[in-house]
ZAVEX-50264 format. One line per 3 residues: number of its first residue (from 1); their letters; for each residue x, y, z of C-alpha. Coordinates in steps of 0.02 Angstrom, whole numbers. Example, Ala and Ser with C-alpha at 12.3 -4.5 7.8 and 13.67 -1.06 7.14 Angstrom:
BEGIN
1	AS	615,-225,390  684,-53,357
This chain:
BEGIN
1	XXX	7545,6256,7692  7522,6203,7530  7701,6107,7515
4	XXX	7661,6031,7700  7511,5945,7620  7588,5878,7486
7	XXX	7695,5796,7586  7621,5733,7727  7516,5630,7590
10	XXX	7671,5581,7496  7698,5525,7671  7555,5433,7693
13	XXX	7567,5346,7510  7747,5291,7562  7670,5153,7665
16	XXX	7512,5118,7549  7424,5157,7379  7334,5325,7418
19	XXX	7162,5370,7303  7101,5564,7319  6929,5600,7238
22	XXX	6883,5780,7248  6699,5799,7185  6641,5963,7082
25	XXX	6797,6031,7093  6752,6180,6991  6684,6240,7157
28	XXX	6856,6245,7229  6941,6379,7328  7105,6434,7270
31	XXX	7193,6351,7423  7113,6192,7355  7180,6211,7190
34	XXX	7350,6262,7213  7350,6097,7333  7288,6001,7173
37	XXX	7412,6068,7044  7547,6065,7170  7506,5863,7195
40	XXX	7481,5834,7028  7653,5922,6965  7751,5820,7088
43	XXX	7669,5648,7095  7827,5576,7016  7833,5376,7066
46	XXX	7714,5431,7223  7581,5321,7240  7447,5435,7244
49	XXX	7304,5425,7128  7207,5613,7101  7039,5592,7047
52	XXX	6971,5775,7010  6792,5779,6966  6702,5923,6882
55	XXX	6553,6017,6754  6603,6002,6571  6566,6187,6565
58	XXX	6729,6191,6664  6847,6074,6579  6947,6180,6442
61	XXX	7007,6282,6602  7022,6132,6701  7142,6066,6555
64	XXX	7248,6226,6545  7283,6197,6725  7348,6016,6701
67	XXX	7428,6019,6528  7602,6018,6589  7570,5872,6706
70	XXX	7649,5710,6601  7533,5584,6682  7354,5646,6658
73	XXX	7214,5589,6611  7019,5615,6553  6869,5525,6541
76	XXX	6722,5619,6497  6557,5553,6536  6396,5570,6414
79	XXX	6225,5554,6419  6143,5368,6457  6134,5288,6305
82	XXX	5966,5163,6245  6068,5039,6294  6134,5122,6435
85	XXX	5944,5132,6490  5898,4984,6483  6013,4894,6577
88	XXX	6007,4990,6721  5816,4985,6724  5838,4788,6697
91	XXX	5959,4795,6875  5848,4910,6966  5675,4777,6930
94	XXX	5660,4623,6966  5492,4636,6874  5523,4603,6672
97	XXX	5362,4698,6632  5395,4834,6752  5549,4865,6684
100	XXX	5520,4849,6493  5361,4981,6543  5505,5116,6642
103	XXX	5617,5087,6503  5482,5132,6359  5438,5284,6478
106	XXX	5605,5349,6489  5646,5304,6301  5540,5429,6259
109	XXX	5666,5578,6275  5797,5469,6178  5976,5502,6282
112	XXX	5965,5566,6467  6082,5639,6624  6069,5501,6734
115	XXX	6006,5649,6855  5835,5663,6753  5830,5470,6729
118	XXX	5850,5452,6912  5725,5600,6971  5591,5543,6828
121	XXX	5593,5363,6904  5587,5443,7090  5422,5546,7026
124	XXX	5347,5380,6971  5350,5330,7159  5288,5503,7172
127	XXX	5127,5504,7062  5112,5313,7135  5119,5238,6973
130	XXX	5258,5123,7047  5224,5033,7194  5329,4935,7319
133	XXX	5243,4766,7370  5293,4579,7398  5475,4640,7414
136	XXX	5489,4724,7245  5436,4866,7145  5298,4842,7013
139	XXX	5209,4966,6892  5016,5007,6939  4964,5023,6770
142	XXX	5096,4963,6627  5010,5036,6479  4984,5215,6570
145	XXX	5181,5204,6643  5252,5162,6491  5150,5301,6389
148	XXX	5129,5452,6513  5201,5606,6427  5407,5620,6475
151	XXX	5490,5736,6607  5542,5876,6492  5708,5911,6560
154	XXX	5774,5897,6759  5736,6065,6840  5573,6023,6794
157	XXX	5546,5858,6860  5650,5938,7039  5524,6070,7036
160	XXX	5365,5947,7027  5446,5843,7154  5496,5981,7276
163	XXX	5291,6044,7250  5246,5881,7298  5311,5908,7478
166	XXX	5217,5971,7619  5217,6177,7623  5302,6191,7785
169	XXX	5463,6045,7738  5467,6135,7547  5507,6291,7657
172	XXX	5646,6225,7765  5728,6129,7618  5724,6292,7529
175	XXX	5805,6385,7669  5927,6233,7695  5970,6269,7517
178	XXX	6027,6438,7534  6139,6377,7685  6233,6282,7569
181	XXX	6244,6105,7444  6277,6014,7607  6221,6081,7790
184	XXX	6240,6043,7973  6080,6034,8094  6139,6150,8223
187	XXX	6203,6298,8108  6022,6277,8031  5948,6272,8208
190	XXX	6066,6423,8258  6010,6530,8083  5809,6491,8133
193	XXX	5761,6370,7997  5614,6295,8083  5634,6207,8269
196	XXX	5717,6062,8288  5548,5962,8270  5522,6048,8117
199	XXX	5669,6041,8050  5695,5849,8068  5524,5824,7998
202	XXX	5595,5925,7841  5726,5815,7830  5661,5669,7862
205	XXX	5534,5700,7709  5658,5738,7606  5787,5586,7649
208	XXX	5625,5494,7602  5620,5583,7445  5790,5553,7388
211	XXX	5829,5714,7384  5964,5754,7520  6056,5615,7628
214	XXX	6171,5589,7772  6323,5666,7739  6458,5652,7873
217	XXX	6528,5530,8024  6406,5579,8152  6242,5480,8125
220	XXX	6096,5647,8093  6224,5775,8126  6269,5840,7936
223	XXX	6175,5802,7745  6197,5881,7588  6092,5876,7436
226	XXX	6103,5724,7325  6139,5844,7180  6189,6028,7168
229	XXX	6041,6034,7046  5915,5977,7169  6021,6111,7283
232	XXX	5974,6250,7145  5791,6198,7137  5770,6220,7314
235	XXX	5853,6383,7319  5741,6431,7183  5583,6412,7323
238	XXX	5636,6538,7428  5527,6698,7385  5674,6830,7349
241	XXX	5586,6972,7441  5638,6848,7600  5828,6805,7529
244	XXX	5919,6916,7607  5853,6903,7769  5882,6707,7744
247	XXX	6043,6754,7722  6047,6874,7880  5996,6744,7987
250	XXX	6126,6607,7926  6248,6728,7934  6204,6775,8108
253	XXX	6190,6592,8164  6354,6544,8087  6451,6677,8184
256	XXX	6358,6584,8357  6402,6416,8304  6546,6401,8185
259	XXX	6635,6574,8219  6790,6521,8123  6701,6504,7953
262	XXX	6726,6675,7879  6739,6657,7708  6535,6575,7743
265	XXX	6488,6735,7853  6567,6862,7739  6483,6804,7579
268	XXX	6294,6783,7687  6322,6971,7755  6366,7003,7545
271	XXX	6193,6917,7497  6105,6998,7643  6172,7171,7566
274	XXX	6242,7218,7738  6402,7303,7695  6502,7348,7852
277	XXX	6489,7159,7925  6524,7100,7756  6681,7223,7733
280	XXX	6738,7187,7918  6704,6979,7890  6801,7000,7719
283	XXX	6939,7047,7781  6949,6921,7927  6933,6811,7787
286	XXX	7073,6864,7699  7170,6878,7869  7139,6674,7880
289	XXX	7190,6630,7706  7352,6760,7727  7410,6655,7884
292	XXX	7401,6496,7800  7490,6578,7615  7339,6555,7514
295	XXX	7361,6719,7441  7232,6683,7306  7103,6669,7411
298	XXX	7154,6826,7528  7127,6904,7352  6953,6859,7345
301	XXX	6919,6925,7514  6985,7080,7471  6901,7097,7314
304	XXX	6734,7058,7418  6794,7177,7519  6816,7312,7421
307	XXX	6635,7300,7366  6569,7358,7526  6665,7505,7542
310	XXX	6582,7640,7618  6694,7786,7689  6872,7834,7631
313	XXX	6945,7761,7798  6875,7596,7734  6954,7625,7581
316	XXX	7140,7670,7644  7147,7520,7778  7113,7398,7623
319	XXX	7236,7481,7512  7365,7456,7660  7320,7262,7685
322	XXX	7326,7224,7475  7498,7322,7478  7539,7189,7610
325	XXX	7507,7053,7503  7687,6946,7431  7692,6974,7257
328	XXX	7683,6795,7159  7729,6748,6993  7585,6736,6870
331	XXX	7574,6528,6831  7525,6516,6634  7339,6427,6604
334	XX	7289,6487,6804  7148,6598,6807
């Protein structure tokens, strides 16, 4: 599958310049990756531009994976600058004095993610100390903007804004979270997170907040959350004596509405701590990424798998499908 990829773009690039971003990639499957690393070994004179995205936590393995490619390239992106600052502030305001009072606010911290610059400036709409009138935004109260104590870091400032919601939209996004980064609104419907009222009141409250947007070709079908960090501080509402029934319920409303996603069912039966579905959906999993090749990921089914062993019949009938497994050459730099 993997080779039938690669060139069906190399196909497509034949006719016209083809760009590829892939966000976060450190989130990747192994299918994904070997698709990646495959591309990127044999891009030759292809016109085919890879962008890979991903945490700097992650880039000494993402370089081991790449070093032998001739043609690659990174740019690593810092922290906003001063000057940085203030001439984004200056774009976002038409307002001089609004802007030179955001910039002093924000200047306070010295350099910043533009994540926490973003989110601090989005809690200033919050706290209504910026206001949107006569078609632009101004500051209430300049002296009090440009001199109210700083944000101390970003899961803070996510974790004041997500408070700020109402109780019962704070409760859906949290359960939204635990779905995933980016959802669909009938597998949240199907796993019980709120009625559809509810839940579109959720969302709509939280489109207004900036904190998850459309995501997808279908107008109000799919979002995701604007950041995995806002993801993570939504997550982090959900009361973890309820978690694994959160995870119970998705799991259960994934199998009614998007049966074929069994890598997603197997790991919510995992969190939910119900082994035999988990074991059974684990290796379904692995059955998937077996009849496609993508023997890394059949892997990590089994390995899930193997976790939720319970009897010694279990045991033997997993032993039998790993045996199964081709036996591929270990790739140097490829965890």
């Amino acid at each position: 599958m993997t080779d039938e990829i690669c060139e069906l773009l190399a196909t497509v690039a034949s006719s016209r310049p083809l760009v590829l971003v892939i966000e976060d990639l450190e989130h990747a499957d192994q299918a994904s990756w070997d698709v990646c690393e495959r591309l990127a070994t044999h891009l030759g004179d292809s016109r085919i531009l890879l962008c890979l995205t991903g945490d700097d936590s992650f880039a000494s393995e993402s370089r081991a994976r790449f070093a032998t490619v001739r043609r690659h390239y990174e740019v690593r992106l810092g922290n906003l600058s001063q000057d940085d600052l203030r001439q984004w502030i200056g774009d976002l305001f038409a307002e001089r004095a609004t802007a030179d009072a955001c910039t002093t606010h924000l200047a306070q911290r010295g350099t910043l993610t533009p994540l926490l610059a973003a989110h601090t400036l989005h809690a200033l709409v919050d706290r209504r100390a910026l206001t949107y009138a006569n078609g632009t935004w101004r500051a209430v109260d300049l002296t009090s903007l440009a001199w109210a104590p700083p944000e101390p870091n970003a899961a803070g400032v996510l974790a004041r804004r997500l408070d700020l919601m109402s109780p019962k939209a704070r409760a859906i996004l949290g359960e939204l979270a635990v779905l995933g980064d980016g959802f669909e609104v009938d597998v949240a419907l199907a796993a019980g997170i709120g009625d559809e009222a509810e839940l579109l009141d959720a969302i709509d409250e939280a489109l207004a907040a900036a904190l998850v947007c459309e995501d997808g070709a279908e107008p109000g079908a799919a979002f995701a959350f604007t950041h995995r960090e806002v993801a993570r501080a939504a997550r982090e509402t959900v009361d973890g004596m309820r978690l694994r029934r959160v995870h119970e319920r998705i799991a259960r409303g994934l199998e009614q509405v998007r049966p074929v996603a069994l890598f997603e069912i197997a790991e919510h039966y995992d969190r939910a701590g119900m082994a035999d579905r988990a074991f059974e959906y684990a290796l379904l999993a692995a059955a998937r990424a077996v009849s496609i090749q993508a023997y890394g990921d059949a892997t990590t089914a089994y390995q899930r798998a193997r976790a939720h062993v319970t009897v010694p019949a279990q045991r033997r009938r997993l032993d039998e499908l790993v045996a199964e497994l081709p036996i591929r050459p270990s790739r140097a730099g490829v965890a």
